[in-house]
C-alpha positions as CSV (number, residue, x, y, z in Angstrom):
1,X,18.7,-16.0,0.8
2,X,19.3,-13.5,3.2
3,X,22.2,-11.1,2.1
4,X,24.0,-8.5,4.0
5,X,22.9,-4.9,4.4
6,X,24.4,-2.3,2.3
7,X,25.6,1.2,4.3
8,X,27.4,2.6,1.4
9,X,26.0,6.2,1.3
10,X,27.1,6.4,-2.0
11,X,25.3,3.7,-3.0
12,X,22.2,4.1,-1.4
13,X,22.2,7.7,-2.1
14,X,21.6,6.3,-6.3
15,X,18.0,6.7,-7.9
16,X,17.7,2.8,-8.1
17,X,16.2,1.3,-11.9
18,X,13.2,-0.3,-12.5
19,X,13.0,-3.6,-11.8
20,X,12.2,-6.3,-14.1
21,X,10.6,-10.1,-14.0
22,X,14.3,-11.0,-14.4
23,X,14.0,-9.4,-10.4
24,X,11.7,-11.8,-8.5
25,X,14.7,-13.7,-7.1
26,X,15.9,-10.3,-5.1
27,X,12.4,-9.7,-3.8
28,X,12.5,-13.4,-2.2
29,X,16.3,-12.3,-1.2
30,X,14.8,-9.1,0.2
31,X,12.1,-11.1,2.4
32,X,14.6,-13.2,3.6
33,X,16.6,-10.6,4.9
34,X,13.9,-8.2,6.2
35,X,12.9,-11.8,8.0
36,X,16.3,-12.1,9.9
37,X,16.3,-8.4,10.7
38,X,12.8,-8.5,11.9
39,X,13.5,-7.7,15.5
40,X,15.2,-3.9,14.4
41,X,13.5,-3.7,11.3
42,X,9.7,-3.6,9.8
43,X,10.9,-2.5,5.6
44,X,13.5,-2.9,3.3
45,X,14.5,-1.8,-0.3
46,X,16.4,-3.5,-2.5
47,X,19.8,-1.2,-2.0
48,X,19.9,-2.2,1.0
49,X,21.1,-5.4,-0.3
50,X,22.8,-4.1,-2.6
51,X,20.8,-4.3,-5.8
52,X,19.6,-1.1,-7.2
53,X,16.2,-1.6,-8.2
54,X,13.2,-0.9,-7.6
55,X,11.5,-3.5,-5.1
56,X,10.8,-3.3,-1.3
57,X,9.2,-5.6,1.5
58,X,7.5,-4.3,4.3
59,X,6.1,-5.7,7.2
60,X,2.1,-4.6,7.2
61,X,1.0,-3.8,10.2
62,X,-2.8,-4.9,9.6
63,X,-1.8,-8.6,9.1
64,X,1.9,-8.8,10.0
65,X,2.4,-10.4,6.7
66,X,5.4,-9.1,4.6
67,X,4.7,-8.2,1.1
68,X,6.8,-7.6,-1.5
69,X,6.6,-4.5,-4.0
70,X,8.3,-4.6,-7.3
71,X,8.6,-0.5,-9.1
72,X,6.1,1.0,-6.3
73,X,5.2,4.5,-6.6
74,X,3.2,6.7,-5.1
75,X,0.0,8.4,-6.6
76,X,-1.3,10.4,-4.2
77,X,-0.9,11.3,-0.5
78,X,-2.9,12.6,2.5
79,X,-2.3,14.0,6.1
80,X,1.3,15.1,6.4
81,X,3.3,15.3,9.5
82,X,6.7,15.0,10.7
83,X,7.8,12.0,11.7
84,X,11.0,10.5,12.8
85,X,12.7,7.8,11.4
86,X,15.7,5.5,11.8
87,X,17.5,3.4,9.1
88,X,19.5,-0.4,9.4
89,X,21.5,1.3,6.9
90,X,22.0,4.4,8.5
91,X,23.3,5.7,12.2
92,X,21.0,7.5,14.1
93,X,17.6,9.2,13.2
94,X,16.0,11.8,11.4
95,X,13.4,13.7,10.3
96,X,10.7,13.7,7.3
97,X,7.7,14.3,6.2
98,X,5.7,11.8,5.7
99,X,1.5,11.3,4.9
100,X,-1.2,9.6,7.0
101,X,-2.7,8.1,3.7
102,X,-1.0,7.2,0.7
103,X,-1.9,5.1,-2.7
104,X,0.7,3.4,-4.3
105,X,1.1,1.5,-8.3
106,X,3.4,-1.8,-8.0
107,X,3.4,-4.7,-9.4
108,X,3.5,-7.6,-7.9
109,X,5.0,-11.2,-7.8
110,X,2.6,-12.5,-10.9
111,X,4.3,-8.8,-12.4
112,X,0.4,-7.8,-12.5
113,X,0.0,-4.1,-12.2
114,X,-1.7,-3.4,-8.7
115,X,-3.0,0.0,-6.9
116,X,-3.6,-0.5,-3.4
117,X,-3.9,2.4,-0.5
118,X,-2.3,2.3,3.3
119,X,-2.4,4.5,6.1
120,X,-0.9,5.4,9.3
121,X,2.7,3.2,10.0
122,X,2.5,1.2,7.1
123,X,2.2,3.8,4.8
124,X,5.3,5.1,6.8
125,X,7.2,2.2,6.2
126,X,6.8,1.9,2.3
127,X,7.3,6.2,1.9
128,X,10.3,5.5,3.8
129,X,11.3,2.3,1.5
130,X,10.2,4.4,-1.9
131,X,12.6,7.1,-0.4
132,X,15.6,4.2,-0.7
133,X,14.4,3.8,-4.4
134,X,14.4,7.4,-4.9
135,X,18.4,8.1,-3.6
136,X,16.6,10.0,-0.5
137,X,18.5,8.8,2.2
138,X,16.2,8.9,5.6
């Protein structure tokens, strides 16, 4: 279902909790809605809509597949540069830092722990969506 988009500073500025199996219902929710947006947007997180937990969708840019992350987090990064990045929650753009390489823990839909690594823009897009789950608003 897609669900509309959260621009609520306040809101989205809260360190979102972990999500649980209880969850998989938002991740669908959050494809859905990353789906509608796709033309303006290639990652959501889950405060975007609203729900603060921990679960974002990204668009990879390898297969143009969206996948669904539920409680990513980063375990080590490579490469940093600046980068600069807009938000559908947020007005304008702005700056971060951001790494060429990453590897990130999730689990995912089957709630089986997962480590996977990305580089270059999709490793943008989910440090930019683990940002939303952090309260870092980019």
């Amino acid at each position: 279902m897609q669900r509309p988009i959260m621009k609520d500073e306040a809101f989205l500025g809260r360190v979102s909790a972990p999500a649980t199996q209880d969850d998989l219902a938002v991740g669908d929710d959050l494809r859905d809605t990353l789906d509608a947006h796709a033309h303006e947007c290639v990652g959501m997180a889950a405060n975007m809509i609203g729900v603060g937990r921990r679960i974002i969708v990204f668009a990879d840019d390898l297969t143009g597949r969206s996948m669904v992350m539920f409680n990513p987090e980063i375990v080590a990064k490579a490469e940093p540069y600046e980068a600069s990045e807009g938000c559908l929650s947020l007005a304008g753009e702005r700056s971060a830092t951001r790494y060429r390489r990453i590897t990130v823990t999730y689990r995912d839909r089957r709630w089986r722990e997962r480590t996977a690594r990305f580089e270059g823009y999709t490793a943008q897009i989910i440090q930019h969506e683990v940002d939303h789950c952090d309260g870092i608003l980019i």
